[in-house]
C-alpha positions in Angstrom: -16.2 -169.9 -82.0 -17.0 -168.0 -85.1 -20.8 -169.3 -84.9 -21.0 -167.8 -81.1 -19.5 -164.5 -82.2 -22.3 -164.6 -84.8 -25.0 -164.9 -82.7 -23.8 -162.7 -79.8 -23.7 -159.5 -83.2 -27.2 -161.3 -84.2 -28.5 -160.4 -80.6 -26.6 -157.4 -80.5 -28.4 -156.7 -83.7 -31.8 -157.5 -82.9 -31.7 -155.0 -79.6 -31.1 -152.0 -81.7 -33.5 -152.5 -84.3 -35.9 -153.0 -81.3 -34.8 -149.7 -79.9 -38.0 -148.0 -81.3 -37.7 -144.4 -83.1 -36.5 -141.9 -80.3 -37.1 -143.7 -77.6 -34.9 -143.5 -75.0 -36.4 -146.5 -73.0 -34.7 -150.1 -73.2 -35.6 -152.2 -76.2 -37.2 -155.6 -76.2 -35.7 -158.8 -77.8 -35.2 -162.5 -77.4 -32.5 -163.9 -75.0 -30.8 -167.2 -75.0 -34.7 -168.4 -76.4 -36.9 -166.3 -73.8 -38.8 -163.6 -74.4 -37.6 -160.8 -72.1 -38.2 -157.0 -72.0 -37.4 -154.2 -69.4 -41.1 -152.2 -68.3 -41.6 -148.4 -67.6 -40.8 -149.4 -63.9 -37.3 -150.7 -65.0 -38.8 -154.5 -64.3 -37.1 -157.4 -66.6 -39.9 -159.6 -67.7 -39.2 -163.1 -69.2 -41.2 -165.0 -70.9 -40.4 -168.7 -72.3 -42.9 -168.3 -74.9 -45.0 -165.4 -76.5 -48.3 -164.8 -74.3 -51.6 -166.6 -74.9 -53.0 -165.1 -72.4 -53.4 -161.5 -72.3 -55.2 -159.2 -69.6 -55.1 -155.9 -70.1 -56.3 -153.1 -67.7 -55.9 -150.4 -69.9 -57.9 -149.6 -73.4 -55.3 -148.1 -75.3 -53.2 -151.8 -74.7 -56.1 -153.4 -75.6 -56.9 -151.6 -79.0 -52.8 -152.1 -80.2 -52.8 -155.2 -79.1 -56.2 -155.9 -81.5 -54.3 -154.4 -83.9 -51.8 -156.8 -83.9 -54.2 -159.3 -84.6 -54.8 -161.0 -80.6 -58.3 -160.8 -80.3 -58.2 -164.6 -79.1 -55.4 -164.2 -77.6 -57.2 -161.6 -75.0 -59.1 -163.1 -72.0 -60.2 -160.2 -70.0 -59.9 -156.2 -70.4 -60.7 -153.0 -68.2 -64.3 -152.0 -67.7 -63.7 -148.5 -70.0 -63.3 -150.0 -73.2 -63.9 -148.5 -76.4 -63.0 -151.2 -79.1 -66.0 -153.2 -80.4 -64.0 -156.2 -80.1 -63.3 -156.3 -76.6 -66.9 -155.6 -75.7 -68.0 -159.0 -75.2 -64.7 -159.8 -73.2 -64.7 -160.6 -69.7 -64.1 -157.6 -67.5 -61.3 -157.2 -64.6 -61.1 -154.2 -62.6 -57.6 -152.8 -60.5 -60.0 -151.6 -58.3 -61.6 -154.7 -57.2 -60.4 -157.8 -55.8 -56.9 -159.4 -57.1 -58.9 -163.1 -56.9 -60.6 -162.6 -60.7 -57.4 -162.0 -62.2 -55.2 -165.0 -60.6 -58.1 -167.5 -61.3 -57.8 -166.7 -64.8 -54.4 -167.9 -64.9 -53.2 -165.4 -67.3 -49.4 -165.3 -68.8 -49.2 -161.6 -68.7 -51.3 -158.4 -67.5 -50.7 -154.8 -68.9 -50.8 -152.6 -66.9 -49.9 -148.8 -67.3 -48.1 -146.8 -64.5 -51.2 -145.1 -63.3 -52.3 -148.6 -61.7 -49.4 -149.0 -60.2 -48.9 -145.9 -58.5 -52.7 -145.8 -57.1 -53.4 -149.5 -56.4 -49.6 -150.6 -55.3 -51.5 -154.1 -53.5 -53.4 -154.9 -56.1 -50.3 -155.2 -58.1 -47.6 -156.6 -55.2 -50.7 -159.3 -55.2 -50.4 -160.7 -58.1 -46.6 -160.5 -58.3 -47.0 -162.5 -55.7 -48.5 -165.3 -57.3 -45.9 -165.1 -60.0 -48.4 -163.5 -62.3 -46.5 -161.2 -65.2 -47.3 -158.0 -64.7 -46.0 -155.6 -67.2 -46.2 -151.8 -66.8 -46.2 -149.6 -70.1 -47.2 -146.2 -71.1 -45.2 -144.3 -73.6 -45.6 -140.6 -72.5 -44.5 -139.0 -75.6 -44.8 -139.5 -79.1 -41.4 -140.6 -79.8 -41.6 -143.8 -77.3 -45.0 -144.7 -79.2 -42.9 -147.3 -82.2 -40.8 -148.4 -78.9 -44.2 -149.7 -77.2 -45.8 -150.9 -79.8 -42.5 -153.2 -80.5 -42.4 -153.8 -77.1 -46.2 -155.2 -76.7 -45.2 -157.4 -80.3 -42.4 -159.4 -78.7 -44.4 -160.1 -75.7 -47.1 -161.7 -78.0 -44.7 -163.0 -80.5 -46.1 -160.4 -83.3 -43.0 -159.0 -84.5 -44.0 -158.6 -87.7 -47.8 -157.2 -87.7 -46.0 -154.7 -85.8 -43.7 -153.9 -88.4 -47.2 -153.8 -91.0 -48.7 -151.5 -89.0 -46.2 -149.3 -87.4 -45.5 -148.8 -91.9 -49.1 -148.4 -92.6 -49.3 -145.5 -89.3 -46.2 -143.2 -90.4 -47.5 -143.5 -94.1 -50.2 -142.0 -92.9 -48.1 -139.3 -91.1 -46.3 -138.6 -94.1 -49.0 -138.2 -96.3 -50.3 -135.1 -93.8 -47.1 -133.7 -93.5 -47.1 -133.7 -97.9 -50.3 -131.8 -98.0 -50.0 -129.5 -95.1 -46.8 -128.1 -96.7 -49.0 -127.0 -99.0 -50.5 -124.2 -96.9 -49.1 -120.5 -97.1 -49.7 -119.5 -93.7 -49.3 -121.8 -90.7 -52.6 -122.2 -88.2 -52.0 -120.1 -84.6 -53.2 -122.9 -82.1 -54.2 -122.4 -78.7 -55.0 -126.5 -77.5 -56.9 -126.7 -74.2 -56.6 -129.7 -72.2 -58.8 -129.0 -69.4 -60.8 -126.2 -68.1 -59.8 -126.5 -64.7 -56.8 -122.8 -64.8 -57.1 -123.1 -69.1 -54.6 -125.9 -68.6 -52.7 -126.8 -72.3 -50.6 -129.4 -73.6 -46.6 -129.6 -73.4 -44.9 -129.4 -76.7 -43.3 -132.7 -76.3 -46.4 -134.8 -75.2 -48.7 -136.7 -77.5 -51.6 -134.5 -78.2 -48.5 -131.6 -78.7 -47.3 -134.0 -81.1 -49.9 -134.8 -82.7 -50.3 -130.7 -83.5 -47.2 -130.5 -84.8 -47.4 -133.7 -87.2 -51.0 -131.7 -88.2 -49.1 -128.7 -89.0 -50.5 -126.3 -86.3 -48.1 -123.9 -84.3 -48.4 -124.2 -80.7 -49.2 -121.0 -79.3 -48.8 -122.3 -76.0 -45.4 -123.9 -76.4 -43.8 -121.3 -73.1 -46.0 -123.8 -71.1 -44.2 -125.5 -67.7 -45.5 -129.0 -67.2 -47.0 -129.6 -63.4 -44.9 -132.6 -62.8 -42.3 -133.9 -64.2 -42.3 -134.9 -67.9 -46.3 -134.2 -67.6 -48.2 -133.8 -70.8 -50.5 -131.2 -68.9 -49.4 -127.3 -67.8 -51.4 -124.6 -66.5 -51.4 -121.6 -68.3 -54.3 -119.2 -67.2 -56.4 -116.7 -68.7 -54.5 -113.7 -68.0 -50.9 -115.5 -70.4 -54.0 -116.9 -72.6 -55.6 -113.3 -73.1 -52.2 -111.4 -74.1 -52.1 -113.4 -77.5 -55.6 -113.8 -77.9 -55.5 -111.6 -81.5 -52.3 -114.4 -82.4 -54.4 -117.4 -82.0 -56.4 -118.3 -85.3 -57.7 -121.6 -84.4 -58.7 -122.8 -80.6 -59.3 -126.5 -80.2 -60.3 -128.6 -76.7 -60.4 -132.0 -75.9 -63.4 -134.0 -75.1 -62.6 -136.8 -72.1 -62.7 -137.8 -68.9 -60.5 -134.6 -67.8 -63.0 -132.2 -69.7 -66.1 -133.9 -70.6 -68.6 -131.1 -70.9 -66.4 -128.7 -72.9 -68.7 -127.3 -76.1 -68.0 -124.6 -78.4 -70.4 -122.6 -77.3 -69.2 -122.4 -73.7 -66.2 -121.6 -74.6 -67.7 -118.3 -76.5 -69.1 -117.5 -72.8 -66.3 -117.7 -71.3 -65.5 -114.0 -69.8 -62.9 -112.2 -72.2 -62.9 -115.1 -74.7 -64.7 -112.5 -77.2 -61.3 -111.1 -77.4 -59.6 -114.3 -79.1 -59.5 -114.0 -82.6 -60.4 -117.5 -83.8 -63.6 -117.2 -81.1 -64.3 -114.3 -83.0 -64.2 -115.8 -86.6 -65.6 -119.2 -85.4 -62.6 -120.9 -85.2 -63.0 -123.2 -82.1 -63.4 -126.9 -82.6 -63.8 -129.8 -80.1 -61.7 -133.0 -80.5 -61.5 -136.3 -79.1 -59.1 -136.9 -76.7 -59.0 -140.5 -77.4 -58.0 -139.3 -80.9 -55.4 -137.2 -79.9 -54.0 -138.5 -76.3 -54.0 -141.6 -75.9 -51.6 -143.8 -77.2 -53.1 -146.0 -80.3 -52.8 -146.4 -83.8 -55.8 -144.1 -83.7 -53.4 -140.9 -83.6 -52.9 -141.0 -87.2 -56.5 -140.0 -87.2 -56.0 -137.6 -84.4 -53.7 -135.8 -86.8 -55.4 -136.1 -90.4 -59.0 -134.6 -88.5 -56.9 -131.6 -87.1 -54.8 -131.2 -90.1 -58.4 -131.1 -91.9 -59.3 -128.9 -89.7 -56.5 -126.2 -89.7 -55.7 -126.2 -93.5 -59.9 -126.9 -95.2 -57.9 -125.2 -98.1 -55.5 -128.1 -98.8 -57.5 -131.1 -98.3 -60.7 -129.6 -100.6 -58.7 -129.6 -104.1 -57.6 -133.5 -103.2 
């Protein structure tokens, strides 16, 4: 009796340390010697042993779950892949017929909710064929630990997890040390798209990411478009009334705003009345550094924290 009240607290245990730093979505753990998880859809997946066989159909999944050390263990990725590593790997697209993926027999594919929503047969297919599919895509910052965790006891790599998810808020720390340094906190306006001067929500990654850098969102009144959205449209007229509070102006270079240059932002019709336009204060930044979810935010924020405080990091 007493050893099954010990390993019903052991459990117990094991699910909160699992929890992830502020997320609010349901931990990960091992139950009665399966692997089992709850997705961003609310699905339970089980798993009698950690996967072997990994697809994953998004880039950010596959550059964690290289991090963790699973280069073998991946047998096919998305075709917009960034990560040297998975270059060479065979390709499987959503978009394309279900057939690929279910010959290749693998134990899980990741998916993020995006897939999902847009290809909903694609998915029900291999469901169908009893093929793991497992939907994750933290949203904000806070759920980033939580994922990661989550995408270690899938794989059985509790503990590279724990190496890097150390080595990543070191990293945050060390930032946070020098930018509290500065006298004067950074004015940032942060342009997500062009399309209505659309910004970033305080709460969502790249917002994050600005804060851990040290800059002061000068945007932070922004409404998301949907619900929990990163994105929020702001205009040029709300944009224009602080435009002699904002020092620094940054934009992100992606898919959502590939051709965005300094330069074009100078032309842009009333822009000359932003102060950081004015004093050359408007930088581009990688939206892959900044939004997506990867260990690669730590670099997101120590490039704009370099940035916003030159001052700082120079007597290093």
């Amino acid at each position: 009796m007493k050893a099954k009240l010990l390993s019903v607290v052991a459990v117990v245990l094991l699910a909160v340390a699992l929890a992830g730093c502020g997320s609010s979505k349901p931990a990960a753990g091992s139950v009665d010697g399966n692997i089992k998880i709850t997705d961003d859809f609310n699905q339970t997946i089980v798993l009698k042993a950690p996967a072997k066989r990994i697809i994953s159909l998004y880039s950010a999944h596959t550059e964690n779950l290289l991090a963790l050390g699973l280069e073998a263990e991946i047998i096919g990725v998305s075709p917009a892949e960034s990560a040297q590593a998975a270059k060479d790997k065979p390709v499987f697209d959503y978009r394309a017929d279900p057939e690929k993926v279910l010959a290749a027999q693998p134990d899980v594919v990741i998916i993020r909710p995006f897939i999902k929503q847009s290809h909903p047969d694609f998915v029900k297919t291999l469901e169908q064929a009893n093929i793991k599919v497992v939907c994750l895509y933290p949203e904000r910052f806070e759920e980033f630990d939580g994922y990661i965790k989550k995408l270690a006891v899938l794989t059985g790599r509790e503990q590279q997890a724990g190496e890097q998810l150390a080595a990543f808020h070191a990293r945050l720390n060390a930032v946070a040390e020098h930018t509290a340094k500065a006298q004067v906190k950074k004015r940032v306006y942060f342009e997500a798209t062009t399309t209505e001067y659309r910004t970033i929500t305080p709460d969502s990654m790249p917002g994050r990411v600005l804060q851990l850098a040290g800059g002061v969102n000068m945007a932070a009144d922004a409404q998301p478009l949907k619900t929990s959205g990163s994105i929020a449209a702001y205009g040029s007229e709300r944009l224009l009334m602080k435009a002699e509070e904002i020092d620094v102006f940054l934009a992100q270079r992606g898919p959502m705003n590939p051709g965005v240059t300094p330069e074009a932002i100078k032309q842009r019709p009333g822009f000359d009345k932003i102060k950081a336009v004015r004093e050359g204060q408007v930088y581009i930044v990688d939206e892959k550094l900044v939004s997506t979810p990867s260990f690669r935010l730590a670099d997101g924020v120590e490039q704009l924290a370099r940035l916003l405080y030159p001052e700082v990091f120079s007597v290093q």
